[in-house]
KEKE-3310 file (N, C-alpha, C; in steps of 0.2 Angstrom, whole numbers, plus 5000, padded with zeros to 4 digits):
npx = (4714:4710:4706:4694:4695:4701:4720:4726:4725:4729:4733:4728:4728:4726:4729:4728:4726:4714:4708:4702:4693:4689:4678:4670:4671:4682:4685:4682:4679:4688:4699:4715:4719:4736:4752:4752:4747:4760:4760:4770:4782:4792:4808:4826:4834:4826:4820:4828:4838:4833:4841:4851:4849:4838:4824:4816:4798:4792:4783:4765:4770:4772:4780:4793:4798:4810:4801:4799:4797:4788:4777:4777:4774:4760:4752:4751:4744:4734:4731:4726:4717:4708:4704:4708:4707:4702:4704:4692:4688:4689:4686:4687:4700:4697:4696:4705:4701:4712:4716:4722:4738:4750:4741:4736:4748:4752:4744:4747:4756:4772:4786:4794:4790:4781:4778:4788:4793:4802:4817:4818:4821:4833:4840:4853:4866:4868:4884:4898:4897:4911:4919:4912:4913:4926:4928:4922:4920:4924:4911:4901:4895:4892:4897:4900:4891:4903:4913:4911:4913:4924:4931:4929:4923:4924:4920:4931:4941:4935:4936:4948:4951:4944:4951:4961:4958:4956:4967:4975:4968:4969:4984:4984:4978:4986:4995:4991:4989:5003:5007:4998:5003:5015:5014:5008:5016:5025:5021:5019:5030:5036:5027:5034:5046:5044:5038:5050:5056:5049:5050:5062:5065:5057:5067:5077:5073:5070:5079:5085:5079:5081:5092:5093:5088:5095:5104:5100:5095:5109:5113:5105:5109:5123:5119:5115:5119:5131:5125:5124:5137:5139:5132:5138:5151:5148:5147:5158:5176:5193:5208:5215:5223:5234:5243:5253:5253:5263:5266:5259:5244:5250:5262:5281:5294:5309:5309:5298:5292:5284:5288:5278:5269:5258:5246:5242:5250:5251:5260:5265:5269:5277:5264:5253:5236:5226:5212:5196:5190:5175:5161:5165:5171:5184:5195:5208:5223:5240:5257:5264:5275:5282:5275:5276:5266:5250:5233:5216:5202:5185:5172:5153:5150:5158:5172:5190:5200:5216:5227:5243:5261:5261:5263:5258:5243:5227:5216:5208:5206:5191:5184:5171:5168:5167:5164:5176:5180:5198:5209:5225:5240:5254:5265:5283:5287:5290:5295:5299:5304:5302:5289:5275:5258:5255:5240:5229:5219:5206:5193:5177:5179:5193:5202:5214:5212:5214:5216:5214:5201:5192:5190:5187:5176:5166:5167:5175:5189:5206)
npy = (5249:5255:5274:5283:5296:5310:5315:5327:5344:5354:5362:5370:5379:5387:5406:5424:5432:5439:5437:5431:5417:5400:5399:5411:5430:5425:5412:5396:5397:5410:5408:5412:5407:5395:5392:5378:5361:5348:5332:5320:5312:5303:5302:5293:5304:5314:5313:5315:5307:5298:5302:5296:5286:5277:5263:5252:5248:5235:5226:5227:5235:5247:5261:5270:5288:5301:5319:5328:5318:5312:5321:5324:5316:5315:5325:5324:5312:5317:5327:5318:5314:5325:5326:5330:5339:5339:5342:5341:5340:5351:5359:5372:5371:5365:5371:5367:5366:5369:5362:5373:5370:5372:5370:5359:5352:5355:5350:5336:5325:5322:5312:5307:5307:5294:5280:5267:5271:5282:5276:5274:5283:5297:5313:5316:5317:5304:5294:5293:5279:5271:5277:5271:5260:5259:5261:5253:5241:5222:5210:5204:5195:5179:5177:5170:5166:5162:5167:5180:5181:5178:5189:5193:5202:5201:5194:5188:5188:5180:5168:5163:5164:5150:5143:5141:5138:5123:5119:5120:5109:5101:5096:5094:5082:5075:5076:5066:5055:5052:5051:5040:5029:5028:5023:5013:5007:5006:4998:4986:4981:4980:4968:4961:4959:4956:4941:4939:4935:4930:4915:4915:4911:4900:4891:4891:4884:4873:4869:4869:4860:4848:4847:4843:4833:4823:4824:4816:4805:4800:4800:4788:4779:4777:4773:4762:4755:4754:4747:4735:4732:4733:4719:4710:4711:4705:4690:4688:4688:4696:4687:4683:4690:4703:4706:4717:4726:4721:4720:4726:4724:4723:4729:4735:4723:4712:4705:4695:4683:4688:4701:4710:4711:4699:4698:4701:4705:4697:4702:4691:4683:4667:4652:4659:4659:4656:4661:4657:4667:4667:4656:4640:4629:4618:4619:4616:4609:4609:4607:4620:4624:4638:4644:4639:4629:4629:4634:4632:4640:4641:4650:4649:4657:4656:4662:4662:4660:4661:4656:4658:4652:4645:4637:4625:4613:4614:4608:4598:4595:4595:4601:4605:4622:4636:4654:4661:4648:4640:4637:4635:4640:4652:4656:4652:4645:4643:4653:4667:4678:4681:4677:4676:4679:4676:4681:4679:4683:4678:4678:4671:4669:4666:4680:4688:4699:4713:4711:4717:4727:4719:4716:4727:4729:4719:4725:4725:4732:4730)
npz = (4823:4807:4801:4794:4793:4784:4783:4797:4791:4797:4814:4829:4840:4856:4860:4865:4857:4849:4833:4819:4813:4805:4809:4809:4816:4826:4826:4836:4852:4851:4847:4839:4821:4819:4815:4806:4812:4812:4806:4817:4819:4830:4831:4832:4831:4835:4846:4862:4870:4885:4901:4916:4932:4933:4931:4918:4916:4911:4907:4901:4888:4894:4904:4914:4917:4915:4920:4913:4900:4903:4904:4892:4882:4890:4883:4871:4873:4876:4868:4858:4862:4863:4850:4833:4822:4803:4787:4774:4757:4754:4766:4777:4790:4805:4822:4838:4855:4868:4882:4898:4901:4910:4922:4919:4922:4934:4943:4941:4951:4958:4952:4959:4972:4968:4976:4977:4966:4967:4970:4958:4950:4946:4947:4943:4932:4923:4922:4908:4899:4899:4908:4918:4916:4918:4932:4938:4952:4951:4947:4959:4956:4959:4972:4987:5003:5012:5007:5007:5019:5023:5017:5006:4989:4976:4960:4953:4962:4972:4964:4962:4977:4976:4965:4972:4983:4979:4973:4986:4993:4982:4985:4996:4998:4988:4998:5006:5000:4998:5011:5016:5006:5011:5021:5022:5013:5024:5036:5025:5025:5039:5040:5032:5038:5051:5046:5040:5050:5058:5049:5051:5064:5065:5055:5064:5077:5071:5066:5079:5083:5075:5078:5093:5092:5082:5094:5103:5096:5097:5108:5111:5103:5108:5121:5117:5111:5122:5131:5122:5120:5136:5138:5130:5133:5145:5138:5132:5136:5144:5136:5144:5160:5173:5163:5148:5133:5122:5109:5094:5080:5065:5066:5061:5056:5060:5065:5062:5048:5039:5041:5044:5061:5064:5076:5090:5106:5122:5134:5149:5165:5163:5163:5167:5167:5152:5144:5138:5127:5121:5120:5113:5101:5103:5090:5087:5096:5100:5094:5084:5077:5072:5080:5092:5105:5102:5104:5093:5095:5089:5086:5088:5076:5066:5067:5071:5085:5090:5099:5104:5107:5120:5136:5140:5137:5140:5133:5121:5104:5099:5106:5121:5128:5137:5139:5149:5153:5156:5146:5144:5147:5147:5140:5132:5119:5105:5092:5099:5109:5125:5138:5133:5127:5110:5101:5089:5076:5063:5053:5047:5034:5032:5033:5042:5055:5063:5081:5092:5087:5086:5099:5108:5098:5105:5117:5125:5133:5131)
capx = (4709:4710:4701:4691:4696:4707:4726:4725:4731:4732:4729:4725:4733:4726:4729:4725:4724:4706:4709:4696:4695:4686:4668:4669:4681:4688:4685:4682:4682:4692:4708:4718:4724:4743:4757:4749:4751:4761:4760:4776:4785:4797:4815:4831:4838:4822:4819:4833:4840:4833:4847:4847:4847:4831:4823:4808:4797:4791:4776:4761:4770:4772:4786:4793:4804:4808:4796:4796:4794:4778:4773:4775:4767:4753:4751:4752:4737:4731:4730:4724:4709:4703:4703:4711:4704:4705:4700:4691:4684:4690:4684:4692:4702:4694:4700:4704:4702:4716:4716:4727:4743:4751:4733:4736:4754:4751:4739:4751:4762:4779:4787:4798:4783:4777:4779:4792:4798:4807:4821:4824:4823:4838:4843:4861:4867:4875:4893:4898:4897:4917:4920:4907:4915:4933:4927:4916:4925:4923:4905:4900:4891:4894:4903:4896:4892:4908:4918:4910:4914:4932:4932:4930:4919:4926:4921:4938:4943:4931:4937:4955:4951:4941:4956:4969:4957:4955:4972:4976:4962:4969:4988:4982:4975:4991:5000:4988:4991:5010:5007:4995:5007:5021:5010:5004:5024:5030:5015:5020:5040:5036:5025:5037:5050:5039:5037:5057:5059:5046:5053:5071:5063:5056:5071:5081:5069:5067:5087:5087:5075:5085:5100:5093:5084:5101:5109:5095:5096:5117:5113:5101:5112:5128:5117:5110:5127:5134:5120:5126:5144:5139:5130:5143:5158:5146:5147:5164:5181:5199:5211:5221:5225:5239:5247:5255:5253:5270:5267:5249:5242:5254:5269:5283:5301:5314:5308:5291:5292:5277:5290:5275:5267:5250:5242:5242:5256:5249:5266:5266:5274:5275:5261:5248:5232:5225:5204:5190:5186:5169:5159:5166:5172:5190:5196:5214:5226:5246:5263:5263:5282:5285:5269:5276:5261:5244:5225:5212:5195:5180:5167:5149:5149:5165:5180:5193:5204:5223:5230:5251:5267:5259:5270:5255:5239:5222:5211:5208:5203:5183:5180:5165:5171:5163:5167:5182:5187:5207:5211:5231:5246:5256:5273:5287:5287:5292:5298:5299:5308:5299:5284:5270:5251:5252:5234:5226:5207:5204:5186:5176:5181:5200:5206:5218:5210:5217:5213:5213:5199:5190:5189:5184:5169:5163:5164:5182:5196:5213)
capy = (5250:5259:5279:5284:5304:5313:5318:5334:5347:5361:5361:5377:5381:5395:5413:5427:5439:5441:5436:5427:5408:5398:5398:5418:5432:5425:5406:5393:5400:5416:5406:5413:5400:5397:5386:5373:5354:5343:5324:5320:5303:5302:5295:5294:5309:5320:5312:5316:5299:5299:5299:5296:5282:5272:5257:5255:5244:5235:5226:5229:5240:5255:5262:5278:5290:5309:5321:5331:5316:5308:5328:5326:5309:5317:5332:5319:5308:5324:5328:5313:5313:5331:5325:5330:5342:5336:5344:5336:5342:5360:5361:5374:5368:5367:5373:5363:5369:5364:5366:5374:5365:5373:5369:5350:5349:5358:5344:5329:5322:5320:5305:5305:5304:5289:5273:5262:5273:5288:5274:5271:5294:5302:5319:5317:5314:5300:5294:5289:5268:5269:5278:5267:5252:5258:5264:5250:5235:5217:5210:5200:5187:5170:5177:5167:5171:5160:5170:5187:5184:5181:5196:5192:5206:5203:5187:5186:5188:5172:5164:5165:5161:5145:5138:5142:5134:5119:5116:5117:5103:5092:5096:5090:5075:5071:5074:5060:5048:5049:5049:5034:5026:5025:5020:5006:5002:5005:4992:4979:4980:4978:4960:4955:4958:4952:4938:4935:4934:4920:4911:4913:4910:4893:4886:4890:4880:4867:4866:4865:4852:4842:4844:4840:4826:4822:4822:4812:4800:4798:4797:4782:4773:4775:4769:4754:4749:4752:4740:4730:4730:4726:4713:4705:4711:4698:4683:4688:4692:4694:4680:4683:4696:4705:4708:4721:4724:4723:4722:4728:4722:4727:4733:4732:4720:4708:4696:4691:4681:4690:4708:4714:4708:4698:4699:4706:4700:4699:4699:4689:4679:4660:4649:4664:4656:4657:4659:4657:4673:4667:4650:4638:4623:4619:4615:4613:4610:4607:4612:4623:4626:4644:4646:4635:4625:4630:4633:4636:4641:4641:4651:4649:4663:4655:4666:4660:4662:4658:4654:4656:4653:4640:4634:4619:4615:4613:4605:4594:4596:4594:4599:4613:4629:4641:4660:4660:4641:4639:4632:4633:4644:4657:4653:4653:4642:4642:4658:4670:4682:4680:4673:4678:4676:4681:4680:4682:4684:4676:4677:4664:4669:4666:4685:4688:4704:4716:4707:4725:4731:4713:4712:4731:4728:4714:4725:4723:4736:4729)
capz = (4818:4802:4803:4788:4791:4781:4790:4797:4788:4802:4820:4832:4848:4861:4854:4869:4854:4845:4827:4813:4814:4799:4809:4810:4815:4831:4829:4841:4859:4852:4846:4831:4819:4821:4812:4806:4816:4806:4810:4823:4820:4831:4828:4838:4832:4836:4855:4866:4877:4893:4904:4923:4933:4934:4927:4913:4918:4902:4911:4897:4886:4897:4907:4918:4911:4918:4922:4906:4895:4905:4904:4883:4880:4892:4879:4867:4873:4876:4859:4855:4867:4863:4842:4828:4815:4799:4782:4768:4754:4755:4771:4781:4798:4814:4829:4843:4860:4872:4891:4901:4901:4916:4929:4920:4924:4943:4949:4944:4957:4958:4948:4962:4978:4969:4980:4973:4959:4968:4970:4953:4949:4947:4941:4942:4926:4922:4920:4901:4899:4900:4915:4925:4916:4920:4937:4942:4953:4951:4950:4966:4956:4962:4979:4990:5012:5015:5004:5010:5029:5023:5015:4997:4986:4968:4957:4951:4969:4975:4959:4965:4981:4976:4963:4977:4989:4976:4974:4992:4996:4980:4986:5004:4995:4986:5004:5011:4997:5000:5018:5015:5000:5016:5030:5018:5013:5032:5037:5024:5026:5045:5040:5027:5044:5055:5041:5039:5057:5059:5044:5054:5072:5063:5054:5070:5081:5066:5066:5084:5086:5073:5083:5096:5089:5079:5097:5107:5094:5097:5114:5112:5099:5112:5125:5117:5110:5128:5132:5118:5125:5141:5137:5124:5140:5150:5137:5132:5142:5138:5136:5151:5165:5174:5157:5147:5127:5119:5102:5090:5075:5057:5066:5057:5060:5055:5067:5060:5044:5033:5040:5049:5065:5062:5079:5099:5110:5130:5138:5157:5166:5161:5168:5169:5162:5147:5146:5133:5124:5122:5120:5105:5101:5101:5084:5086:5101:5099:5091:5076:5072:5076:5084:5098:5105:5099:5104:5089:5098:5084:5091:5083:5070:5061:5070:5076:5092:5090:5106:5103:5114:5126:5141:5142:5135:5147:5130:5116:5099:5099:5117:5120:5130:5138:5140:5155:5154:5154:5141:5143:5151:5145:5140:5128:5116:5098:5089:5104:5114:5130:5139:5131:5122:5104:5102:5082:5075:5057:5051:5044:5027:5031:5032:5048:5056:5072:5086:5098:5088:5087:5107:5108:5095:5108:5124:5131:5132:5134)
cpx = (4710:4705:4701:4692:4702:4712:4724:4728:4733:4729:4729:4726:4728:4729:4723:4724:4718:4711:4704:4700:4689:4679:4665:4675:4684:4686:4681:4684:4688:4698:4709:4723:4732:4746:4753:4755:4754:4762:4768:4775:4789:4802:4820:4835:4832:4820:4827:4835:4838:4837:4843:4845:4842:4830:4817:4805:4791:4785:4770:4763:4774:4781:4787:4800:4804:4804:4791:4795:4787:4775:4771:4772:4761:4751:4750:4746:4732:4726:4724:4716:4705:4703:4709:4707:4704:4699:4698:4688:4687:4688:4685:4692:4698:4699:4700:4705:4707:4719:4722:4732:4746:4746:4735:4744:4756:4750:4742:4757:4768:4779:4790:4793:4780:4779:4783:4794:4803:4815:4824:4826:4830:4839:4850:4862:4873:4883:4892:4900:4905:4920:4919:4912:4922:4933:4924:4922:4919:4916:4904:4895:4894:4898:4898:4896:4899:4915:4917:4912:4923:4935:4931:4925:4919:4923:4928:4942:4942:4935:4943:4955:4949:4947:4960:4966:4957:4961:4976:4973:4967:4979:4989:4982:4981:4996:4998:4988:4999:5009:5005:4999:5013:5021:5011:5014:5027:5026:5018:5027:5039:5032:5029:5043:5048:5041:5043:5059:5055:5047:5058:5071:5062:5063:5076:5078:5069:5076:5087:5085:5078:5093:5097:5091:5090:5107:5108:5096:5106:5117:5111:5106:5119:5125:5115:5118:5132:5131:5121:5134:5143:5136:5136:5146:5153:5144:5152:5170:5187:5201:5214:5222:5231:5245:5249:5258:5259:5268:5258:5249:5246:5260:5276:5289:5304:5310:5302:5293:5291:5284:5286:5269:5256:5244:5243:5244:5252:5254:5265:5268:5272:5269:5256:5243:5226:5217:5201:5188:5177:5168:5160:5167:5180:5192:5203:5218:5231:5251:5260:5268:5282:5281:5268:5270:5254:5239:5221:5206:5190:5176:5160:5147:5154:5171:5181:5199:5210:5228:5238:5255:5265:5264:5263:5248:5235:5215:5212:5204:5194:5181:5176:5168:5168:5165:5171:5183:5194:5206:5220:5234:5250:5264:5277:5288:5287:5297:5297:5305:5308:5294:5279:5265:5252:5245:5231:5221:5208:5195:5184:5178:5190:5206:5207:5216:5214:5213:5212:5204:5191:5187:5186:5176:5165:5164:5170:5186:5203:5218)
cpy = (5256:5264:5281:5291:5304:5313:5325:5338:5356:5359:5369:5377:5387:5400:5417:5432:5439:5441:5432:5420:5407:5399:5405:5420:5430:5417:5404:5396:5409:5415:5407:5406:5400:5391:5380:5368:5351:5337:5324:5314:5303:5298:5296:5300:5314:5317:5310:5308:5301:5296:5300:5287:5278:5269:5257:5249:5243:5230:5231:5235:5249:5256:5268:5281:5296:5310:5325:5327:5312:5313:5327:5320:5312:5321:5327:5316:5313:5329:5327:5312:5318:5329:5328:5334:5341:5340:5341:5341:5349:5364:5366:5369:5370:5367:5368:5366:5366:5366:5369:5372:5366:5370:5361:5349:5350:5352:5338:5327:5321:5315:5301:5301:5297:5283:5267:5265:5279:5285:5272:5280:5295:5307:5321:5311:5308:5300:5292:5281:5270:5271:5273:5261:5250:5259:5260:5245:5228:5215:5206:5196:5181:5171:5173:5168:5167:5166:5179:5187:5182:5186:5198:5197:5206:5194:5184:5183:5180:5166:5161:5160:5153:5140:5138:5136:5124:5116:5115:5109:5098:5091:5091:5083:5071:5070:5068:5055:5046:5044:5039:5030:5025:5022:5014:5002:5002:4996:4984:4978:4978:4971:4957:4953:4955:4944:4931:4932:4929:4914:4910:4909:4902:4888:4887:4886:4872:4864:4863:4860:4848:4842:4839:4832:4821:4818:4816:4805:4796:4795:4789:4779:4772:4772:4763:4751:4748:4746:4733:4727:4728:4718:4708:4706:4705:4689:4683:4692:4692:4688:4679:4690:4696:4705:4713:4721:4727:4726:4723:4725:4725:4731:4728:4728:4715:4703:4689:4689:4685:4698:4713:4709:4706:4697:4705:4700:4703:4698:4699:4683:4672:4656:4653:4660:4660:4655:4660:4663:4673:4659:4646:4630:4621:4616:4613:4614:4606:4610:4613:4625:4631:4645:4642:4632:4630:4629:4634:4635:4644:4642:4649:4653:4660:4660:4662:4663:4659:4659:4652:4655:4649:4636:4626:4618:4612:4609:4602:4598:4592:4596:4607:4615:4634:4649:4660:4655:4642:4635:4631:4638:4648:4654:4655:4651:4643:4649:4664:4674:4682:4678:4678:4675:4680:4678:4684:4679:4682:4675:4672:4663:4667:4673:4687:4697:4706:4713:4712:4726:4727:4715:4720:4732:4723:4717:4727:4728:4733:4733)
cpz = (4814:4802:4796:4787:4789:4786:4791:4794:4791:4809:4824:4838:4849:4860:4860:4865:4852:4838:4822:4813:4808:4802:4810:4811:4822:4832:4832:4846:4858:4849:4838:4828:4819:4816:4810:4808:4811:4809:4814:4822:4823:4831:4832:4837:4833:4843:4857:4871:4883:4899:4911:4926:4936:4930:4924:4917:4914:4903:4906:4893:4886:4900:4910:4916:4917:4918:4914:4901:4894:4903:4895:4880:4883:4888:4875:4865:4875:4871:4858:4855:4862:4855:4839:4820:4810:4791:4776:4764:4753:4762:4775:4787:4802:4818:4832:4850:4866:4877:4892:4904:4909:4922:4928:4923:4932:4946:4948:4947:4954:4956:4956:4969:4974:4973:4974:4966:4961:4966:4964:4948:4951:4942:4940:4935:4924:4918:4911:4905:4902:4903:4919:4923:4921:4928:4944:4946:4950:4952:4956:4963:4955:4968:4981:5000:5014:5012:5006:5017:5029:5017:5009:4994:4978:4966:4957:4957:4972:4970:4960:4968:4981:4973:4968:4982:4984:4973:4979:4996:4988:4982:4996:5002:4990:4992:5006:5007:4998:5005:5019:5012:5007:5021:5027:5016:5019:5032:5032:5024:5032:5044:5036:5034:5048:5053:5042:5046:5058:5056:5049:5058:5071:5061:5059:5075:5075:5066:5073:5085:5082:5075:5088:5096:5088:5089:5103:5103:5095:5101:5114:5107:5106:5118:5124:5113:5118:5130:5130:5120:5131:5140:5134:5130:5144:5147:5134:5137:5137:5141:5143:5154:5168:5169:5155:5139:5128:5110:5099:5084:5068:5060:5063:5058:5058:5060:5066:5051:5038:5035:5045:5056:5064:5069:5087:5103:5119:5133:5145:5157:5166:5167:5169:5164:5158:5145:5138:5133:5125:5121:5113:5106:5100:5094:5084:5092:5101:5097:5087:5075:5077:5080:5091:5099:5106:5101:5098:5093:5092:5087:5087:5077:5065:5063:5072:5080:5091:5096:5104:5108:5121:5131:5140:5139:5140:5140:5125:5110:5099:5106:5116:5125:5131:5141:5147:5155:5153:5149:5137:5148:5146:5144:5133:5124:5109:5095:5093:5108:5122:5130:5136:5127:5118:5102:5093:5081:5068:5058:5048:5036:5027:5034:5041:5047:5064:5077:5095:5096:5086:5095:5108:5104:5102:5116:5127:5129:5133:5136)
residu = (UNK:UNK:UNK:UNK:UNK:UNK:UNK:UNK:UNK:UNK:UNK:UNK:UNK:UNK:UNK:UNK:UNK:UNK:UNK:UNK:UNK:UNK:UNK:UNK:UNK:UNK:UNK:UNK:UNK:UNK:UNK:UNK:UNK:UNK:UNK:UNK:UNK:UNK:UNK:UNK:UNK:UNK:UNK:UNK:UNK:UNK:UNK:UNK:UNK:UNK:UNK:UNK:UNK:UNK:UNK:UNK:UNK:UNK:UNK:UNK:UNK:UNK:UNK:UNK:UNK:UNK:UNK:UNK:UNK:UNK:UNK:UNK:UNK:UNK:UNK:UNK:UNK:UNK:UNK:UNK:UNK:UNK:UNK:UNK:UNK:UNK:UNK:UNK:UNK:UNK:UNK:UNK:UNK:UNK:UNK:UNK:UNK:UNK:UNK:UNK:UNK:UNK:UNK:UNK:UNK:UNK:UNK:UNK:UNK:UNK:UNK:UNK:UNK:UNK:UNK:UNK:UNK:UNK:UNK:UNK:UNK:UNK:UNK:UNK:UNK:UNK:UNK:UNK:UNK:UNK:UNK:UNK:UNK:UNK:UNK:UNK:UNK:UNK:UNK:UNK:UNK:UNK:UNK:UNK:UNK:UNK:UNK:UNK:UNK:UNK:UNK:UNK:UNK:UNK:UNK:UNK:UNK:UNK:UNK:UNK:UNK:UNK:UNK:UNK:UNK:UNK:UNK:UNK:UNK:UNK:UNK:UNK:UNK:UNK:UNK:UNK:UNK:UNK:UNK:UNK:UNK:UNK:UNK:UNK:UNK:UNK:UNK:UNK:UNK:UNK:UNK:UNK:UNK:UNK:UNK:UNK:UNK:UNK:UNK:UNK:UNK:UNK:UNK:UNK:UNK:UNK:UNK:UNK:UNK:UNK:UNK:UNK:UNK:UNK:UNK:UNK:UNK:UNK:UNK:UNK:UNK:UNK:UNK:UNK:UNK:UNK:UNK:UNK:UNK:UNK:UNK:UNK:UNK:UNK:UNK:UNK:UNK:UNK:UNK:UNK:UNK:UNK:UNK:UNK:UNK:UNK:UNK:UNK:UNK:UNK:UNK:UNK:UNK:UNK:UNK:UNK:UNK:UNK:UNK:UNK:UNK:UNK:UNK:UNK:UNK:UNK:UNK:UNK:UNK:UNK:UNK:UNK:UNK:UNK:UNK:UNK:UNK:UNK:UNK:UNK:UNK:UNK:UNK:UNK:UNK:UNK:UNK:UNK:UNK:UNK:UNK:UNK:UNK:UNK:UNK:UNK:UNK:UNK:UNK:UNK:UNK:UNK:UNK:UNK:UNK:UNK:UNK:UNK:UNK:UNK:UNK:UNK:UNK:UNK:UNK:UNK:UNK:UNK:UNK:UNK:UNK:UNK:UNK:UNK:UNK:UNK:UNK:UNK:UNK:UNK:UNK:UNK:UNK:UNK:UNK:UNK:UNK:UNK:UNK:UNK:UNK:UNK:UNK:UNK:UNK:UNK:UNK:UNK:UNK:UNK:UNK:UNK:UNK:UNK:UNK:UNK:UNK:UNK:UNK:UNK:UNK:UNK:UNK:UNK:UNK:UNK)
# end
């Protein structure tokens, strides 16, 4: 709020001498005029930095300072209170009467006694900024109580601790991925093993079984041809018994006509008789030249049985014959060396085949 009095243009301090004041000769209360006041602005080079460690406390304006600068705003508001003389018009100055400074400054308490401010008082003079800076440690904001009960007191300190701790935790975490990554390859190398061994285990079981399979079926075909020979051995026989092969089928020699011999010689003694291989029909019985005297037996299939070397014949041409009838004798007749059956196999087609391996298909060994 804007005052409609002049500025002052003197003020009037306490004076224990006796002197004249504007309202007579000794003033107001006796006080002699002194230096006139002059307005006071202060700037930072006319108020001194209040040093000292404590804090303001900016809460409506206000604040706590030393003692001597609470004591000069008191003087101040002091002032303020008791007025301001102020001359207009020619007025002269008025005195101002102004207590006893000492009695005011006696009766106010310590800065220090008040509750909750002695602790932010002090009259030890502070350090310079750049000591405290160079002098101060590390702050301790962001330590935390894990970090203070292993010992930690510096940020930097914690900060440290945390990356260190933070590449420990993700170098653990790259251990456990290997670890993981090896388990996870042990684990499928042991199933692809596993894997190949059950593959092997099978095709070794899947081989044996077709062995065995391969050797069950051998057995069964040799058994059912045995079956098939005995039976043929019991509706075929040989020609003759107590014999002794001389000659085989295609061996070679001046004595035979063709150079090589065309059937199987049963050499015994003249008169041994001479049986039905199996059941036929006789188709020819007599001489034939060098074939001396001649049986042909025609079985049902179209083979025929050549019956050679006969000392005598026991059948006629058309006569039916049944497996073991004689049907002659053993002998010497025609183109020969001694008694003997030369005994040969043509098929229904004409072609003169081994007569060994003839009588073996049907069962018989000679």
């Amino acid at each position: 709020m804007a005052s409609n009095r002049p500025a002052p243009e003197a003020l009037y301090v306490p004076n224990d001498e006796p002197g004249e004041g504007p309202e007579g000769p000794m003033g107001f209360g006796g006080y002699a005029p002194q230096e006139p006041w002059k307005e006071w602005n202060p700037t930072a080079e006319s108020v001194r930095p209040v040093r000292g460690r404590h804090r303001v406390h900016k809460k409506g304006g206000g604040g706590l300072a030393r003692s001597s600068t609470v004591l000069g705003v008191g003087v101040i508001a002091a002032v303020g209170a008791g007025g301001i003389a102020t001359a207009q018009g020619g007025k002269p100055p008025v005195s101002i009467a102004m207590p006893d400074m000492s009695a005011v400054t006696d009766s106010l308490p310590d800065a220090k006694s008040l509750p909750g401010v002695g602790a932010f008082m002090s009259d030890d003079a502070p350090e310079e900024p750049t000591a405290v800076a160079a002098a101060a440690p590390l702050s301790s904001a962001g330590v935390s109580a894990a970090d203070a009960e292993q010992g930690t007191t510096g940020a930097g300190e914690a900060l440290r601790a945390r990356i260190m701790q933070q590449a420990e935790n993700q170098q653990h975490q790259a251990d456990d991925a290997v670890r993981r990554a090896a388990e996870d390859a042990a684990v499928r190398k042991a199933a692809e093993e596993a894997q190949a061994q059950q593959a092997e285990a099978k095709a070794e079981a899947k081989a044996k079984a077709a062995e065995e399979k391969r050797r069950k079926e051998a057995a069964e075909r040799k058994k059912a041809e045995a079956e098939r020979l005995a039976k043929l051995a019991r509706s075929y026989t040989l020609p003759t018994s107590s014999y002794t092969l001389t000659s085989h089928f295609g061996d070679a020699g001046s004595m035979w006509s063709s150079g090589q011999h065309t059937g199987l010689d049963f050499a015994a003694p003249t008169g041994t008789p001479l049986k039905a291989v199996h059941t036929g029909t006789v188709k020819e019985a007599g001489w034939a030249g060098a074939y001396g005297y001649r049986t042909i037996l025609e079985l049902d299939d179209g083979t025929e049985i050549w019956y050679c070397h006969q000392s005598s014949l026991s059948v006629s041409a058309g006569q039916k014959v049944s497996t073991g009838d004689v049907i002659g004798r053993v002998g010497a007749t025609g183109n020969v060396t001694g008694p003997h059956l030369h005994m040969e196999v043509h098929t229904s087609g004409g072609a003169n085949i081994d007569p060994l391996g003839w009588l073996q298909g049907k069962g018989l060994n000679p």
